[in-house]
Every structure is written in C-alpha cells, then in structure tokens.
C-alpha positions, 0 to 999 in steps of 0.5 A: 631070848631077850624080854624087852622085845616086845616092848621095845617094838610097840613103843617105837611103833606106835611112837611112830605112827603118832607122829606119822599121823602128826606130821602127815608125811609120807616118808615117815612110814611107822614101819620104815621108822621103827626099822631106823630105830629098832636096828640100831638098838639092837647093834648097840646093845649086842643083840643078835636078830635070833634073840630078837625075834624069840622075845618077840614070838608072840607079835610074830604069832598076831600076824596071821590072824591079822592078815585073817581080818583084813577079809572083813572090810571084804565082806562088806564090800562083796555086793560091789565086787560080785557087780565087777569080778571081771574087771577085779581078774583082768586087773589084777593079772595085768598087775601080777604078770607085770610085777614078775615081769618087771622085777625080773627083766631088769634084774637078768639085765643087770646081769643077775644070775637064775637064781638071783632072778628067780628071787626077785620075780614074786616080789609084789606078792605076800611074804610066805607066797613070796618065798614058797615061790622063790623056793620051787624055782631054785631061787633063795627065800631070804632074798625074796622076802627082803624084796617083798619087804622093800617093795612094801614098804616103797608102795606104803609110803609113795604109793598114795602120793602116785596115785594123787599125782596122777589123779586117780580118785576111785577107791577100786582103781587105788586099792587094787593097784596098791594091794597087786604091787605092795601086798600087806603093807600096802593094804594096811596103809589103804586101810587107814586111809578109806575102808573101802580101798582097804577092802579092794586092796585086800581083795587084789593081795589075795588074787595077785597071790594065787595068779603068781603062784601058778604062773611063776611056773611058767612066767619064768623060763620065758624070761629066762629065754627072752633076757638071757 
C-alpha cells in the first residue's frame, strides 16, 4: 500500500476540474485528465495498480454513498416525474434495448466471440450492474467494466455538445438521454451543468439499470441468433 495515493488522486483531480472549468472545453473531461496524469506516474515510479487501489481504498469506499446522494435532486424533482413516468419507462427502455443492441450487434459483426459480445452488451449501465451482467451471461466482468468505463467517459465529455448541436434544450429529454447512455459519469456531468438534468439523469442510471438487468437475459440469445 502506497500512502501518497490519496493525495495524488485529489490534487490531480481537482487541478483538473479547475482547469476544466477555466478552460470550458469539452475534451478536457477531470476524469479523462487525471487518467493521463495518474497513469503515467504510477509507471514511472513502479507502482503496480493493487498498490494503488489499496492506498486509495477509503476514495473507493465514498463511491457508494456518492451514488446514494445523487437520488436527492431526485427527490426534489418527483412532483414533475410522477406528471410523466410513462414517458420516463418508454424512454428509458428504448434506450436501454438500444445500447445492449448496439454494442453488441456490432461487435458479433466485427467477429467477436459470445463471450466477448456478452461483455460489451451491458456497457451503458453502471459499473457493478455491468459486470453482475456480464458475469450470468458467461461474458468477462473486467472487460465490461473498461467498456462501462469508455462510454462514460465518450458520454461526459461529448455528451452535451451532441445534445447543443442537435438542439435539444429540455432538461428531461438531455438528462434522460445522458443518464441511459453514460450512467455515472454522465449524471455527474449533468449535475454540474442543471440540477434539474442531474435529477432526470439519475432517474434514467436508475431505471436503465434494472431494464438491463432483466432483459440481458433474454436480449442476448437473440442476437446471438440474429448476428451469428
């Protein structure tokens, strides 16, 4: 266990975020920047990931209750999403079946094997969801969760500047389309830009989770039939 981990990772990050917040480009992603520094460190000095992540266990142990308090914007939008849970459901299950779809459509295209399919299908949902899924389909946890990463991450940062150039102004329609494609990440991008969006955003991470969940099961042998 090394004892600058923690350190290490809250100045970079938050030298990150300011300058992202400085600089107001969406490329510079803190998350996306830490990585490049972080990365690099840990090389140069020798320093294997198991190490990292121990001296870094108590950032690790946060994470959960920080997930937790993303459901208070929610609480404070329920008025507006009890007016249009129809809609919400309908969105987010287009969304969800699209991502599993999508994902793995195109990568048995590309050739890749069951397993390997299997672990791209639950990319757009939140990493343990992820990889629970990935696991009951035989797929390889570990390769979903670097996909859950990658897509939260592409969502973060491109995200709102899709949604601008397609002009999509509302808060629900750009927090519900964040939160079913980039999870996590995405919603806590939405969170810093409206609160509102955060709240749908956290909403769709939610609902898109469990709609994968127990669709996984049954989505997965018909592609399996459609694309092999």
């Amino acid at each position: 266990m090394i004892w600058w981990a923690i350190p290490l990772t809250l100045v970079v990050f938050y030298s990150a975020r300011l300058l992202t917040i400085k600089l107001k480009m969406p490329l510079l992603n803190p998350l996306l920047i830490s990585l490049f520094i972080i990365v690099p460190i840990l090389l140069l000095t020798n320093t294997s990931y198991e190490s990292y992540l121990q001296g870094s266990q108590l950032l690790n142990e946060l994470l959960q209750p920080a997930v937790v308090a993303l459901a208070f914007p929610l609480y404070e939008q329920l008025h507006q999403i009890r007016a249009r849970w129809k809609s919400i459901i309908t969105i987010c299950l287009i969304g969800s079946l699209s991502a599993m779809v999508s994902g793995t459509g195109i990568a048995l295209l590309l050739g890749a094997s069951p397993e390997i399919a299997a672990s791209v299908l639950p990319k757009s949902v939140t990493t343990p969801i992820a990889m629970a899924v990935s696991g009951s389909l035989h797929g390889v946890p570990a390769i979903s969760a670097i996909c859950v990463m990658f897509v939260g991450v592409f969502g973060a940062v491109f995200g709102y500047p899709i949604l601008n150039l397609l002009k999509i102004t509302t808060p629900a329609a750009r927090g519900l389309s964040i939160g079913s494609t980039a999870h996590a990440l995405g919603t806590a991008r939405c969170a810093e830009q409206d609160y509102q969006e955060g709240a749908y955003s956290s909403l769709a991470l939610v609902i898109c989770g469990i709609i994968t969940s127990l669709a996984a099961p049954f989505v997965f042998p018909l592609l399996l039939r459609l694309f092999s």
